[in-house]
PyMOL commands that place a pseudoatom at each C-alpha (Angstrom):
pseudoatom trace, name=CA, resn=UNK, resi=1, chain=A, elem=C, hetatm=0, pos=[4.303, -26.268, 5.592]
pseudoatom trace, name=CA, resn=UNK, resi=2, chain=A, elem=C, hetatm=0, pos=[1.939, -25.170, 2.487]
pseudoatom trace, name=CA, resn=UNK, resi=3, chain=A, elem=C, hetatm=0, pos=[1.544, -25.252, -1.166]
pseudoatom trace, name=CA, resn=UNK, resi=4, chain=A, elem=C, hetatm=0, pos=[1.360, -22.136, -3.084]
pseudoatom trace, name=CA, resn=UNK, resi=5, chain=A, elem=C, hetatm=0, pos=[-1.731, -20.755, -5.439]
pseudoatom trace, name=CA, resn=UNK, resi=6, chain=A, elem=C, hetatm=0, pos=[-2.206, -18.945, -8.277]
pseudoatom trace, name=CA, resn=UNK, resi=7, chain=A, elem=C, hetatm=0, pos=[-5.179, -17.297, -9.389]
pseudoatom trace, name=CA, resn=UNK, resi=8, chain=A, elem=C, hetatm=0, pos=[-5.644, -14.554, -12.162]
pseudoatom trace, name=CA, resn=UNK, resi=9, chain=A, elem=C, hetatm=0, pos=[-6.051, -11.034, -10.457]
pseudoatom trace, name=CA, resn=UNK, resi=10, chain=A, elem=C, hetatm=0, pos=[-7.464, -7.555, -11.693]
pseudoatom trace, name=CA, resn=UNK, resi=11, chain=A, elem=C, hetatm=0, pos=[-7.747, -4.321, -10.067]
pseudoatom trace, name=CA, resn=UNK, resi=12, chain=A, elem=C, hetatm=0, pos=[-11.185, -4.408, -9.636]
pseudoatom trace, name=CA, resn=UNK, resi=13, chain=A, elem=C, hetatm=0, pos=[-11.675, -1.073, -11.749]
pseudoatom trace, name=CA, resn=UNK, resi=14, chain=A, elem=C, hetatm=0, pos=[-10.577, -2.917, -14.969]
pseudoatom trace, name=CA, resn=UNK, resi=15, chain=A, elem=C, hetatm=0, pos=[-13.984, -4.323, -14.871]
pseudoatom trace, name=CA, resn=UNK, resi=16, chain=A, elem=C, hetatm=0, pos=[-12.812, -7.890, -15.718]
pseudoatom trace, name=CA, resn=UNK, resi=17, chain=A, elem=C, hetatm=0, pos=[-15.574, -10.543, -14.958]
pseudoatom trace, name=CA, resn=UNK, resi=18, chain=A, elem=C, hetatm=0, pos=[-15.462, -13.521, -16.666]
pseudoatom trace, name=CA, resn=UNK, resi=19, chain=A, elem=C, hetatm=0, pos=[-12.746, -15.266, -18.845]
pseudoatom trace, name=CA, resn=UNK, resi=20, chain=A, elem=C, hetatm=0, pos=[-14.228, -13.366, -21.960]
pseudoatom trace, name=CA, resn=UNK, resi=21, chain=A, elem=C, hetatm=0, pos=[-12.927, -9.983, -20.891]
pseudoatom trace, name=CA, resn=UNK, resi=22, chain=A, elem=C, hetatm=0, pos=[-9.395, -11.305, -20.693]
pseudoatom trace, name=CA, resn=UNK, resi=23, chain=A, elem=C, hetatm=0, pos=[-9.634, -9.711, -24.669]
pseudoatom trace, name=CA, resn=UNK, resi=24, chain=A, elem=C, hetatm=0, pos=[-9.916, -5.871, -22.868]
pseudoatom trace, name=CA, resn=UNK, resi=25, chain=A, elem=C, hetatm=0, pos=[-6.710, -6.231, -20.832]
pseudoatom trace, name=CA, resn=UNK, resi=26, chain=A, elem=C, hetatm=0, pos=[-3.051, -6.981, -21.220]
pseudoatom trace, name=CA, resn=UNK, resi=27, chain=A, elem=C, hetatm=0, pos=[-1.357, -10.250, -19.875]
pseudoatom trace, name=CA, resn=UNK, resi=28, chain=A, elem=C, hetatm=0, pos=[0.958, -9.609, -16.896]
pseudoatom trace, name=CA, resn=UNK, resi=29, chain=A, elem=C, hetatm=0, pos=[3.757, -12.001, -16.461]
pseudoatom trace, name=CA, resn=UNK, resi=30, chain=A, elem=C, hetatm=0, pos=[6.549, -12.380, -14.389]
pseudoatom trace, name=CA, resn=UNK, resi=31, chain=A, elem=C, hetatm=0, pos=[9.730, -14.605, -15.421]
pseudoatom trace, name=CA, resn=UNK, resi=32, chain=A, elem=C, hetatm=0, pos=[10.526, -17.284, -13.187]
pseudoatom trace, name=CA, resn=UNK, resi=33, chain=A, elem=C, hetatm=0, pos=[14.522, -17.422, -12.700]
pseudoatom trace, name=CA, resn=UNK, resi=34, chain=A, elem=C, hetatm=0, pos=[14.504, -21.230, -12.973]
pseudoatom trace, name=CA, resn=UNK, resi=35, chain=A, elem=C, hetatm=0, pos=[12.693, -23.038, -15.881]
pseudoatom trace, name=CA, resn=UNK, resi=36, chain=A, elem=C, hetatm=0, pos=[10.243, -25.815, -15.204]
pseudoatom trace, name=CA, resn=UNK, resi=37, chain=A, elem=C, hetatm=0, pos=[7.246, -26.943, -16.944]
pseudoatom trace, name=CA, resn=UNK, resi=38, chain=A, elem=C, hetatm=0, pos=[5.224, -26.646, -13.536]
pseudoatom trace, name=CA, resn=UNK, resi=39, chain=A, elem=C, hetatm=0, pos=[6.023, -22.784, -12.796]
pseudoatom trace, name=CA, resn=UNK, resi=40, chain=A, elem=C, hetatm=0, pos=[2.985, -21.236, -12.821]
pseudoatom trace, name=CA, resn=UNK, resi=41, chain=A, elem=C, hetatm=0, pos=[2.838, -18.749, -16.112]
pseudoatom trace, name=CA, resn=UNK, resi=42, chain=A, elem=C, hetatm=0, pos=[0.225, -17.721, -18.036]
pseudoatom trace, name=CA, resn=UNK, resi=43, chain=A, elem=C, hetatm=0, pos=[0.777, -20.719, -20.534]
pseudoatom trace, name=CA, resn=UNK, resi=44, chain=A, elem=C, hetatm=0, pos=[0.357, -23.050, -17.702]
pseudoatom trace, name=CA, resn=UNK, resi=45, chain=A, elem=C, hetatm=0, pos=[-2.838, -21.201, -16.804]
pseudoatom trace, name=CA, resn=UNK, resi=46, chain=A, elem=C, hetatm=0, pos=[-4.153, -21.792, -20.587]
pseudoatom trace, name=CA, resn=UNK, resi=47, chain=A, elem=C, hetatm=0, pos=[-2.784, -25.152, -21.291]
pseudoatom trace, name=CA, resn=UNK, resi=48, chain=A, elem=C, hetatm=0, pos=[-5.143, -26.027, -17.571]
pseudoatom trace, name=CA, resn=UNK, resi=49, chain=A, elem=C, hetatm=0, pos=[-8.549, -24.774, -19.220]
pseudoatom trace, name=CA, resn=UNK, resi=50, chain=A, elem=C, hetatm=0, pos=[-7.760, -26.073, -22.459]
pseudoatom trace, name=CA, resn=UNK, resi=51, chain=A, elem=C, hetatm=0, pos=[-7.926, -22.619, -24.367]
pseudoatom trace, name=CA, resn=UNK, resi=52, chain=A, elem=C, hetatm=0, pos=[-5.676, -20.611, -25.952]
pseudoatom trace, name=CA, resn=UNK, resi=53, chain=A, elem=C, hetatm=0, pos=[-4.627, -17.602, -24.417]
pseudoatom trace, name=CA, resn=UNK, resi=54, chain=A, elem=C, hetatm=0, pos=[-6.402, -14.565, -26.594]
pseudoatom trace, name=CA, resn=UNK, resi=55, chain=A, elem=C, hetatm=0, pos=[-4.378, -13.534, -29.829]
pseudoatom trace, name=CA, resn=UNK, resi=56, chain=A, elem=C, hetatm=0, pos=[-5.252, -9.699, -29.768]
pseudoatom trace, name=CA, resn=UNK, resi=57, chain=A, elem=C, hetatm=0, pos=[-3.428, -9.548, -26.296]
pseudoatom trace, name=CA, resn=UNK, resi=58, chain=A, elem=C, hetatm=0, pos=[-1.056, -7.044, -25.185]
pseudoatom trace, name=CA, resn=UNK, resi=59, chain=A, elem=C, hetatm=0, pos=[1.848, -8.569, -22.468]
pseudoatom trace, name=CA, resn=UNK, resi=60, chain=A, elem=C, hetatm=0, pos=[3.699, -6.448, -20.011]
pseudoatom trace, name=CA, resn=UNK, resi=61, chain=A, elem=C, hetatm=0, pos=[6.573, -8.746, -18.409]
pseudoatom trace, name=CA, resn=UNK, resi=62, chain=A, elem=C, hetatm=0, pos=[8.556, -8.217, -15.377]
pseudoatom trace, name=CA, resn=UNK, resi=63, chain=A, elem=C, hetatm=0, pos=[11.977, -10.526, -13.946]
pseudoatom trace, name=CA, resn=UNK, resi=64, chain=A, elem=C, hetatm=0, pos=[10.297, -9.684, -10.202]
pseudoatom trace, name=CA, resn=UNK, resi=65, chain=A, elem=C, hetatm=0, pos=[6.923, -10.700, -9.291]
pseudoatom trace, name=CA, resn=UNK, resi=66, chain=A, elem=C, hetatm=0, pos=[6.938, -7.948, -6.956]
pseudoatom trace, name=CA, resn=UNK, resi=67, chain=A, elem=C, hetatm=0, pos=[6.551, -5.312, -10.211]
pseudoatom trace, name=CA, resn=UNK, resi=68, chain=A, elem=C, hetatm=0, pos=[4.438, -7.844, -11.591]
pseudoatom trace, name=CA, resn=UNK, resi=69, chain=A, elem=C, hetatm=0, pos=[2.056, -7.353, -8.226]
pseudoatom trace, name=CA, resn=UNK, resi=70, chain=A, elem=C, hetatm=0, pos=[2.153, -3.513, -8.434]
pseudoatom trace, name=CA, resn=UNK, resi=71, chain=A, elem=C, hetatm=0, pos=[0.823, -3.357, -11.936]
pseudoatom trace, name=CA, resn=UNK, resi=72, chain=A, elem=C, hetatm=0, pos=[-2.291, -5.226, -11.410]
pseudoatom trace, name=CA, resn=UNK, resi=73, chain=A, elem=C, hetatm=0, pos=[-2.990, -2.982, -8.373]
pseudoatom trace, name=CA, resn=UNK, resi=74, chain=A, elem=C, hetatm=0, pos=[-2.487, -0.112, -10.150]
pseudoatom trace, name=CA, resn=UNK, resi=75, chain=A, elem=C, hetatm=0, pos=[-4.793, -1.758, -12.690]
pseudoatom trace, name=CA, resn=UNK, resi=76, chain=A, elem=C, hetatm=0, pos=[-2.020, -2.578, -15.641]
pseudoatom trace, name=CA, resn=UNK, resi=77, chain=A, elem=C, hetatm=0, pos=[-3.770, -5.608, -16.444]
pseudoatom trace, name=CA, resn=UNK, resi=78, chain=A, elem=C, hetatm=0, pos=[-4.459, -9.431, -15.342]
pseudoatom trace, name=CA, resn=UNK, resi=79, chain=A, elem=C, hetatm=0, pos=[-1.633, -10.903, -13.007]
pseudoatom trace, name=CA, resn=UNK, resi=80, chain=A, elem=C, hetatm=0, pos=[-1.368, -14.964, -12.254]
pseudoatom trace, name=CA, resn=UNK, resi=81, chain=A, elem=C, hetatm=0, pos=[-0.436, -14.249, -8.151]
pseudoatom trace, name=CA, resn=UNK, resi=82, chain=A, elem=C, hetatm=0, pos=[0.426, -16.026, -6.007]
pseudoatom trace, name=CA, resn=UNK, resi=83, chain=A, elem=C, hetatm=0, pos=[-1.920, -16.179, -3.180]
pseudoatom trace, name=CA, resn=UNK, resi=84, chain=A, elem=C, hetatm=0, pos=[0.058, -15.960, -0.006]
pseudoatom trace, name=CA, resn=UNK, resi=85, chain=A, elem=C, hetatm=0, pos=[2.028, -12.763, -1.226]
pseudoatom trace, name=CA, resn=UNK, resi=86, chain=A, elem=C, hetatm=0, pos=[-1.285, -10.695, -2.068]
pseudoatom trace, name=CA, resn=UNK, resi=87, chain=A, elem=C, hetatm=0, pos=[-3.255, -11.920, 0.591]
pseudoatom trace, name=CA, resn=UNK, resi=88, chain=A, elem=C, hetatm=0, pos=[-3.276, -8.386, 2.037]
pseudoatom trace, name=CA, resn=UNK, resi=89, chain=A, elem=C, hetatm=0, pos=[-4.107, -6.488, -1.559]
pseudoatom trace, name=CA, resn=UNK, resi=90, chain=A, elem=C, hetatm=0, pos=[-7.033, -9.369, -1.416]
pseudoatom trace, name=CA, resn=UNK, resi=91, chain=A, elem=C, hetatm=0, pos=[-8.180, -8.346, 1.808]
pseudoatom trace, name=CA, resn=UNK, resi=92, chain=A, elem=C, hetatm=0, pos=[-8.385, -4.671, 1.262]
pseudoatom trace, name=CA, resn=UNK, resi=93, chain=A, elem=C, hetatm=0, pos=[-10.115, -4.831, -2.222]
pseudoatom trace, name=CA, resn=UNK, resi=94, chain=A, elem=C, hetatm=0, pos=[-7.075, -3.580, -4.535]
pseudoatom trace, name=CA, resn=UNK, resi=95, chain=A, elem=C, hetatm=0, pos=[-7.287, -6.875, -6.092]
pseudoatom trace, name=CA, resn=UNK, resi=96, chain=A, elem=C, hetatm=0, pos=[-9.790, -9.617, -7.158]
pseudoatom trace, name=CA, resn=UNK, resi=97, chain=A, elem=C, hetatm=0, pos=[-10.126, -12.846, -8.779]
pseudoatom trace, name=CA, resn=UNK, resi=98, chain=A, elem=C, hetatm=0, pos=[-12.781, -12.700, -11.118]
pseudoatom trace, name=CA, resn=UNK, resi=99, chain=A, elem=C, hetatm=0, pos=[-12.885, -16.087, -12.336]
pseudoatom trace, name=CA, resn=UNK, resi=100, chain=A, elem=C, hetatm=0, pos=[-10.495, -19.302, -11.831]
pseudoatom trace, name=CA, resn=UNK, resi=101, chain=A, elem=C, hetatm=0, pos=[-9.287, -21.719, -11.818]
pseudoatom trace, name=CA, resn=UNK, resi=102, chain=A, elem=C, hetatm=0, pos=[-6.204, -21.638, -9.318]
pseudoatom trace, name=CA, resn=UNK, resi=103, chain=A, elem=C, hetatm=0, pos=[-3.308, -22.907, -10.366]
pseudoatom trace, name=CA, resn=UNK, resi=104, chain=A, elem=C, hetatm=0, pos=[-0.512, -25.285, -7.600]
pseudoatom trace, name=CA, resn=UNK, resi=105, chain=A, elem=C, hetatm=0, pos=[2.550, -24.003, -7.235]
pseudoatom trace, name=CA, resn=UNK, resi=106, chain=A, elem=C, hetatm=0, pos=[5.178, -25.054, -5.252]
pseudoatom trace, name=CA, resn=UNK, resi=107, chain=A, elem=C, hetatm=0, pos=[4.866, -26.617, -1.796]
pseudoatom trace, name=CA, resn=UNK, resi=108, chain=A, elem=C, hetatm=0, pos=[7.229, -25.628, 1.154]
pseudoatom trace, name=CA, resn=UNK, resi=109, chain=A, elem=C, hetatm=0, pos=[8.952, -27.709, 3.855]
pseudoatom trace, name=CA, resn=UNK, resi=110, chain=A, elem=C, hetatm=0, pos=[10.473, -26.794, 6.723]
pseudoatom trace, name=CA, resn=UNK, resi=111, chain=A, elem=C, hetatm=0, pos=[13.911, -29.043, 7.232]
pseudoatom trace, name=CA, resn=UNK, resi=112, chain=A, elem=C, hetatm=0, pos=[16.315, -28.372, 9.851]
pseudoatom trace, name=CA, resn=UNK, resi=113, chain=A, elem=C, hetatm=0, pos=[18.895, -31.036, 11.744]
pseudoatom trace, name=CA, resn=UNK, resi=114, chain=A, elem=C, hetatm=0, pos=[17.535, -32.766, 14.589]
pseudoatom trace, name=CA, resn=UNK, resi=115, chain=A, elem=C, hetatm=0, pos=[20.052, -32.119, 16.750]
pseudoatom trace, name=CA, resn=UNK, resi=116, chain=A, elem=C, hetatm=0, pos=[19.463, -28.445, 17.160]
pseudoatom trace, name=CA, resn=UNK, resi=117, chain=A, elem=C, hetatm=0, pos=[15.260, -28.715, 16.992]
pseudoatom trace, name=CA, resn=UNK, resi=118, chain=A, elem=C, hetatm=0, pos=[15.212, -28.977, 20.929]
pseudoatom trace, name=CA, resn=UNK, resi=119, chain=A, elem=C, hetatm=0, pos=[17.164, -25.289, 21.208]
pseudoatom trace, name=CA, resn=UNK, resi=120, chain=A, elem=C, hetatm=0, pos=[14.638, -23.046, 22.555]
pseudoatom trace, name=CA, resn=UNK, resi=121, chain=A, elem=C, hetatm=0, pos=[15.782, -20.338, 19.725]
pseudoatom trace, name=CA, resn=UNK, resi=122, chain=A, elem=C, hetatm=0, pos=[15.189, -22.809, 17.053]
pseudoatom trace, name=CA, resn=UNK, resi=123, chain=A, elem=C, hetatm=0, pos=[11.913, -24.103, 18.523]
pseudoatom trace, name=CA, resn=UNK, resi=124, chain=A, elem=C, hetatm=0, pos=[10.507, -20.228, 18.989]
pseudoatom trace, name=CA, resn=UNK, resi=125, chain=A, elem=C, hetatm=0, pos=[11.483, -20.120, 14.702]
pseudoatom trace, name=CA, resn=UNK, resi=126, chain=A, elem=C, hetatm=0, pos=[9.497, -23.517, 14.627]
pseudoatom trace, name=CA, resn=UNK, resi=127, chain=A, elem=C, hetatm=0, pos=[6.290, -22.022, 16.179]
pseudoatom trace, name=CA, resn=UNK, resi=128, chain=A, elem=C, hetatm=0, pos=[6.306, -18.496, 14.238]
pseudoatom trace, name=CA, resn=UNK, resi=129, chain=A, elem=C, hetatm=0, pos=[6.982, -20.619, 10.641]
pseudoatom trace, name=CA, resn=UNK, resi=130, chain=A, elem=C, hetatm=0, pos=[4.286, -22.839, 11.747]
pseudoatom trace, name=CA, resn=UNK, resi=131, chain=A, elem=C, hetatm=0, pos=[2.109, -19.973, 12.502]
pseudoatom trace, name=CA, resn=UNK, resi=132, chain=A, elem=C, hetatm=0, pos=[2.026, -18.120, 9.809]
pseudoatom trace, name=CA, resn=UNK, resi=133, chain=A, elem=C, hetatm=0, pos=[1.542, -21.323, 7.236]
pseudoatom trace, name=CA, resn=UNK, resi=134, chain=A, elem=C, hetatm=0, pos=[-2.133, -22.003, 9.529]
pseudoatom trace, name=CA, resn=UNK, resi=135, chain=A, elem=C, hetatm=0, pos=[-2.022, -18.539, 8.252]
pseudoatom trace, name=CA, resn=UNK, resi=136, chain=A, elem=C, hetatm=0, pos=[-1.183, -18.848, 4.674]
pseudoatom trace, name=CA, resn=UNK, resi=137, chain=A, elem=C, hetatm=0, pos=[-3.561, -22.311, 4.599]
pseudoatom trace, name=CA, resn=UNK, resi=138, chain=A, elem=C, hetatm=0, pos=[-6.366, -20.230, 5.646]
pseudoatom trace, name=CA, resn=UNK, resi=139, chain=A, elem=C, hetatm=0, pos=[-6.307, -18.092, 2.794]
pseudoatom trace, name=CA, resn=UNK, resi=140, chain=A, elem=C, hetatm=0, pos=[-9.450, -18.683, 0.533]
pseudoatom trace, name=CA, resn=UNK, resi=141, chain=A, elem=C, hetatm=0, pos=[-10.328, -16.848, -2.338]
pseudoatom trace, name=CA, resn=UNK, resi=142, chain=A, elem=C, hetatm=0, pos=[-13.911, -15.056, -2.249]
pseudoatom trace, name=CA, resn=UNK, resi=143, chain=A, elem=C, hetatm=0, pos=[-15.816, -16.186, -4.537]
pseudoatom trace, name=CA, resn=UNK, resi=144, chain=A, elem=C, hetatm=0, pos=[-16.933, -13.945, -7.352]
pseudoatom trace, name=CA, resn=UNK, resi=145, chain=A, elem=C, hetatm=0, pos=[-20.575, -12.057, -7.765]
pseudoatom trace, name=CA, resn=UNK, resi=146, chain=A, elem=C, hetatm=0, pos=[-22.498, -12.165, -11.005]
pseudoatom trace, name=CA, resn=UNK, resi=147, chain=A, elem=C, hetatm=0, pos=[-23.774, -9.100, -11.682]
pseudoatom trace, name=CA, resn=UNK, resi=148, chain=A, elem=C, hetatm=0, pos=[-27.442, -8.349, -12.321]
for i in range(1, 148): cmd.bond("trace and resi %d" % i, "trace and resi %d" % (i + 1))
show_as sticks, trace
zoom trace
């Protein structure tokens, strides 16, 4: 149906703009219930632009990425998001990705038996899913403005 994204995301009022500010704000993570080396975290995020994450960096860690979304709006720090679930705080301004790169995360499928995918029930759950991943698929990232 659609892979998932990642990007880093401030409240714009942090003032983050390029990698090199990641030193003024704290890390936000979010733990990931199941462990694989593909989840996108922070160290996943480093280990992709071959740096290491800043040493002088304070972390603030959450066990739902839902928290973990409500601290970079309220301008807590940088978030890795996923893309899909703060499409909306995108849209509106409360977040921004100042600089990338995006990270993969996991695709999604729809399965179901074959038996039932002619039920007119089943095929009205078809079209909505399929709906809203055109929707999902169609979210893009604005890229950022240098200043001056």
């Amino acid at each position: 149906m659609f892979a998932d994204e990642y990007a880093p995301l401030a409240n714009p009022a942090l003032g983050i703009k390029g990698l090199e500010d990641l030193e003024q704000a704290p890390l936000i993570h979010f733990e990931w219930k199941k462990k694989h080396p593909l989840n996108p975290t922070w160290a996943h995020w480093f280990e992709t632009i071959g740096s290491p994450p800043p040493s002088n960096l304070g972390h603030l860690k959450f066990n739902d990425e839902s928290h973990a979304i409500q601290a970079a709006v309220a301008g807590q720090g940088v978030a890795l998001l996923s893309l899909p679930l703060v499409a909306d705080e995108l849209a509106a301004g409360h977040l921004i990705s100042p600089f990338g790169p995006v990270l993969k995360g996991f695709t999604y499928h729809l399965v179901m038996r074959q038996d039932r995918s002619t039920h007119p029930n089943v095929q009205a759950v078809v079209d909505w899913l399929r709906s809203e991943a055109a929707n999902i698929k169609a979210i893009r990232l604005p890229l950022p403005t240098s200043a001056g």
